[in-house]
C-alpha positions as CSV (number, residue, x, y, z in Angstrom):
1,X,-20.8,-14.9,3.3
2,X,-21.9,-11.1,1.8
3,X,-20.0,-7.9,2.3
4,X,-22.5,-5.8,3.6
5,X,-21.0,-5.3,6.8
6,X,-17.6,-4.2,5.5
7,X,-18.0,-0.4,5.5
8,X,-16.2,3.5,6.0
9,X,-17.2,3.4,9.5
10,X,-16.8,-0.7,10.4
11,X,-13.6,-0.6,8.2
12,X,-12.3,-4.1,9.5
13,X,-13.9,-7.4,9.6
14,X,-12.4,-10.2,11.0
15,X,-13.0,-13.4,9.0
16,X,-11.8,-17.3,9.5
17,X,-9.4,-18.6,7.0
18,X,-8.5,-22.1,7.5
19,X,-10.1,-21.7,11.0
20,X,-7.0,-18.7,11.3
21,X,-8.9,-15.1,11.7
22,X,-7.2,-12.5,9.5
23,X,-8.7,-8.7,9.0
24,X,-9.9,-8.0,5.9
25,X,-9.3,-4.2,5.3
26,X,-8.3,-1.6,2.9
27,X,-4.2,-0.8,3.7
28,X,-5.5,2.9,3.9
29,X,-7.9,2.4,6.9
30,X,-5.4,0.2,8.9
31,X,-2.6,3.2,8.6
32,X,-5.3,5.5,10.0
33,X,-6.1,3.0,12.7
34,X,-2.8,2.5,13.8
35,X,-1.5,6.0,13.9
36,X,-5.0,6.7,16.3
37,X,-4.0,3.5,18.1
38,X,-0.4,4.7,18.6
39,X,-1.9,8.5,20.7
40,X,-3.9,6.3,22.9
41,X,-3.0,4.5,26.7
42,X,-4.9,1.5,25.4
43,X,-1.9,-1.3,24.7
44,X,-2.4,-3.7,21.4
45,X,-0.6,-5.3,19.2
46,X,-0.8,-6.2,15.5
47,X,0.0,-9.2,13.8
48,X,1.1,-9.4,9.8
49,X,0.1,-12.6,8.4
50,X,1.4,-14.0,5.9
51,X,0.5,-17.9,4.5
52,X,3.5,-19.1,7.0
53,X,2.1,-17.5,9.7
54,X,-1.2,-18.8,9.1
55,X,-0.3,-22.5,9.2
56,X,1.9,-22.0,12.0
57,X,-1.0,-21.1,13.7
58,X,-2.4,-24.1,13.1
59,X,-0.5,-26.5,13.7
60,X,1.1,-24.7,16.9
61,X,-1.9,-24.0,19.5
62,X,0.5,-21.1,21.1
63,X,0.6,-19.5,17.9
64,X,-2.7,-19.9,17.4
65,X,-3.4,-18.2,20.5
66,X,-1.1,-15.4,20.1
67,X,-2.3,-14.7,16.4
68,X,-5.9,-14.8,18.0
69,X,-5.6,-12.4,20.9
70,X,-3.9,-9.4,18.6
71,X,-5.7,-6.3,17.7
72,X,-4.8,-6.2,14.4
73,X,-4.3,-9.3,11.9
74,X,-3.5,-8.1,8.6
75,X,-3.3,-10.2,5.1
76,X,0.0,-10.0,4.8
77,X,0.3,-12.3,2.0
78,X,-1.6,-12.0,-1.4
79,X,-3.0,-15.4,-1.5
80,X,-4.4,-14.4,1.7
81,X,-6.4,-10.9,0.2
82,X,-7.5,-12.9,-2.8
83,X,-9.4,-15.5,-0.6
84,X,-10.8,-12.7,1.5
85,X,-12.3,-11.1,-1.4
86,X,-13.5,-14.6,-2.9
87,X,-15.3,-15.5,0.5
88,X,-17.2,-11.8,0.1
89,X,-14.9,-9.2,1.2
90,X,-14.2,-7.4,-2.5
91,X,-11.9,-4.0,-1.2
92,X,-9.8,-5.8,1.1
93,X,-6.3,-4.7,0.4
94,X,-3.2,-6.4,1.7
95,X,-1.7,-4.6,3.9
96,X,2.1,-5.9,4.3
97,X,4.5,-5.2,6.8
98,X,7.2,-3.1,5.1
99,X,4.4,-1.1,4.4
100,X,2.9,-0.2,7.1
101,X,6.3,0.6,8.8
102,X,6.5,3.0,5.6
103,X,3.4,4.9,6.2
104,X,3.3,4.9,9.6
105,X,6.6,6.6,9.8
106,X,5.3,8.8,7.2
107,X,2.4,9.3,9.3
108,X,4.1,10.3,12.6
109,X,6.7,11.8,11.1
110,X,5.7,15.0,12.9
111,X,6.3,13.5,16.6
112,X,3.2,12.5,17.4
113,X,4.4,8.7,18.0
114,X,8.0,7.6,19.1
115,X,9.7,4.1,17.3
116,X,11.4,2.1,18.9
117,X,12.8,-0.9,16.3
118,X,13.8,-4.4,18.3
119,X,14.6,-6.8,16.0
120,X,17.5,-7.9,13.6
121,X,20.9,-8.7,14.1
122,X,24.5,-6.8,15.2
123,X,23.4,-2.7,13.3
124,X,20.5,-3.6,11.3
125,X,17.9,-1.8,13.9
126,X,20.1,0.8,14.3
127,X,20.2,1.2,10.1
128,X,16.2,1.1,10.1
129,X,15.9,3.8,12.0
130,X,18.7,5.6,11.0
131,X,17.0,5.2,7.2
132,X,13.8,6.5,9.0
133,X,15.2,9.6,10.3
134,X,16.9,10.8,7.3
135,X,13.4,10.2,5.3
136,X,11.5,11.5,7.8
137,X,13.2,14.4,9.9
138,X,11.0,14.9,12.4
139,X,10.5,11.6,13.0
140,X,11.4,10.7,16.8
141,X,13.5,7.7,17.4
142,X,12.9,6.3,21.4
143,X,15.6,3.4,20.7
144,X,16.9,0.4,18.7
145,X,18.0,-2.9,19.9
146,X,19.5,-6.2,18.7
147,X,17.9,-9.3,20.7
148,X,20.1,-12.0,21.4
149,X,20.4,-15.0,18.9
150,X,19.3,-17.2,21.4
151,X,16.0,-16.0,22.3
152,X,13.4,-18.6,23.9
153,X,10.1,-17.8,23.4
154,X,8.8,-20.1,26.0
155,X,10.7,-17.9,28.8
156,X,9.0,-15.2,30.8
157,X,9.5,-12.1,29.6
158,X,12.8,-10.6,30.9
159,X,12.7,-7.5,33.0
160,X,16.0,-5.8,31.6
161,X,14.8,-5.7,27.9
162,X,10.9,-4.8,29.4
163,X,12.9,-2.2,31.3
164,X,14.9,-0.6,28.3
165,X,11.7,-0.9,26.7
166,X,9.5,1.0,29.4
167,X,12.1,3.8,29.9
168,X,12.1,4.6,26.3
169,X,9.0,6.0,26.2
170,X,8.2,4.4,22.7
171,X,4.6,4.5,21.3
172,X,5.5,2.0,19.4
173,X,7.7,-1.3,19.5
174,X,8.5,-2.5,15.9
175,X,9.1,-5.9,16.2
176,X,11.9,-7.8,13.9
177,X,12.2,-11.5,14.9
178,X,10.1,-13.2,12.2
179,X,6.8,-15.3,12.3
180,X,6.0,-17.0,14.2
181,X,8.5,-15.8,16.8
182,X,7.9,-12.2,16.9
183,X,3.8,-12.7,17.1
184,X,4.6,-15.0,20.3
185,X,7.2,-12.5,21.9
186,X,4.3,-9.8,21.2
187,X,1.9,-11.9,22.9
188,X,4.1,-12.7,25.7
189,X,5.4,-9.3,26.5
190,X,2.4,-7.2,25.9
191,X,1.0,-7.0,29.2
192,X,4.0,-5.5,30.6
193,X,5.5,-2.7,28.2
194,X,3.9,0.7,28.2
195,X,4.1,1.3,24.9
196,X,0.9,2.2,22.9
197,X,2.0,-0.5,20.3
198,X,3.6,-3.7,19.8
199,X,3.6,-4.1,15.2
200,X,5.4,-7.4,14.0
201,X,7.3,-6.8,10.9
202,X,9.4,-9.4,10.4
203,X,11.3,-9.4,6.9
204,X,10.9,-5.4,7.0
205,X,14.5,-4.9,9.2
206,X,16.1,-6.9,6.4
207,X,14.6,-5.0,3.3
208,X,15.2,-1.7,4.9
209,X,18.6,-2.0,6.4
210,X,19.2,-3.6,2.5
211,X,20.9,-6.6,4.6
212,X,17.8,-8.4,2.2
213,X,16.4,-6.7,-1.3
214,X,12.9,-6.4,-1.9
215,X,10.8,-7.7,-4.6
216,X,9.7,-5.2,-7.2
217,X,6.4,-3.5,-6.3
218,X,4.9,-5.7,-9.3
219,X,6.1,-9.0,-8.4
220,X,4.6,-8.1,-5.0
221,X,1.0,-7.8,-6.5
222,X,1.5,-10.6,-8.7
223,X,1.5,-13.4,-5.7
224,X,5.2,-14.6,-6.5
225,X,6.8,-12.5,-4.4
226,X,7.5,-15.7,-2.3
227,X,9.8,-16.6,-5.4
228,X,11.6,-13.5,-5.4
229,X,12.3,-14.1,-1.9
230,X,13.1,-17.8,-2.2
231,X,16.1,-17.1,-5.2
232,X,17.7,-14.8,-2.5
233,X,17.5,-17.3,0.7
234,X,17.4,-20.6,-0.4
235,X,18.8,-22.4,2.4
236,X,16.4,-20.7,5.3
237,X,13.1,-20.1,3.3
238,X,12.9,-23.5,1.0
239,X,10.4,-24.9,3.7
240,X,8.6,-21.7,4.1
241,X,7.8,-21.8,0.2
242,X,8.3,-25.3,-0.9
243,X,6.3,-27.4,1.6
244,X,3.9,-24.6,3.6
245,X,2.5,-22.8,0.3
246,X,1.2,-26.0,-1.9
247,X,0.0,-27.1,1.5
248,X,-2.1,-24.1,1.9
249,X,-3.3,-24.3,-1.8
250,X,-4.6,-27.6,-1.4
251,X,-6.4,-27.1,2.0
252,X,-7.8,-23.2,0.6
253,X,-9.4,-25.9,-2.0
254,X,-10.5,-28.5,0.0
255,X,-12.2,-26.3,2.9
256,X,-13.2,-23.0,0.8
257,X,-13.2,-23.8,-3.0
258,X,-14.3,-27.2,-3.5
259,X,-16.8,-27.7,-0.4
């Protein structure tokens, strides 16, 4: 697999990993392309993938499906970028979910794009955006909402929340229920909210509402962010890290590695 049709103009190239596609792309381009996506009609969605995400996808053919049909997959995870530029893809950046809320705020924070943050539980939307406005001023803030704890994702999208949604007038829907569960809601309710953009974000309502603390920007780059994370939620994430991750490891060797 060569690079040469990774370029400035053709900044994203979708690749397989694991039979999973992921963009590989530099985190620079994707903000540009999602604060152009968010000023047009045309609706998308964009899902963050980390490793969990990625085998969820395959071993769920829903997920699978629902990682498939979004406009945007970003390598969420570093183990993730590292394999993209191993299979030919040398600039691709990761470009991570707390991040790209980050800089697309920072991006819009002139009003061209409305947020609207769904996700979390009891005040944490409401303390993302309220972190969000005082940051960025001029930043315009359609809504925030809590989802229920016991959301089904197998259940037709509900016309109260798609109502709430609509009358907002959000450009874009961050989306705060964790993978896989947020890229299926996505999936499910995007042919029926106006909004210009549907981003899942998972972990990024926790960080910034500081309900959950971040890793250090260099743990992040160094690939063990996942054990940061894992000292701080032991009881939810210990599958997540403990089973999913060598998993991936020995099937990244088996089908791209060793073949």
């Amino acid at each position: 697999m060569q690079f040469d049709n990774f370029s400035d103009t053709d900044p994203m190239v979708r690749i397989s990993i694991l039979d999973v596609p992921v963009d590989a792309q530099r985190f620079d381009a994707a903000i540009t392309c999602l604060a152009r996506w968010a000023t047009e009609p045309q609706p998308r969605y964009v899902v963050t993938c980390a490793v969990y995400t990625l085998m969820q996808g395959r071993q769920n053919p829903a997920i699978q499906k629902a990682i498939e049909q979004a406009d945007m997959i970003t390598a969420d995870g570093m183990p993730l970028v590292w394999l993209q530029r191993r299979l030919g893809y040398p600039p691709a950046e990761r470009v991570y979910g707390p991040d790209i809320m980050t800089e697309l705020c920072r991006a819009t924070a002139n009003g061209s794009a409305s947020h609207y943050f769904y996700g979390g539980r009891g005040d944490i939307a409401e303390r993302v955006a309220t972190k969000w406005q005082h940051e960025f001023p001029g930043l315009h803030i359609a809504g925030t909402e809590a989802p229920p704890d016991n959301l089904l994702m197998d259940a037709p999208p509900d016309p109260a929340v798609v109502q709430r949604l609509n009358e907002s007038g959000a450009d874009i829907i961050w989306v705060g229920l964790g993978s896989p569960k947020q890229d299926l809601w996505m999936a499910r309710y995007r042919p029926v909210l106006n909004a210009s953009l549907l981003i899942g974000v998972g972990a990024a309502f926790d960080f910034f509402s500081g309900r959950v603390s971040q890793a250090p920007r260099w743990i992040q780059h160094s690939g063990f962010e996942w054990l940061f994370r894992l000292t701080q939620e032991p009881t939810r994430l210990w599958r997540r890290y403990l089973v999913y991750n060598p998993w991936f490891m020995w099937l990244v060797l088996r089908h791209h590695i060793l073949k």
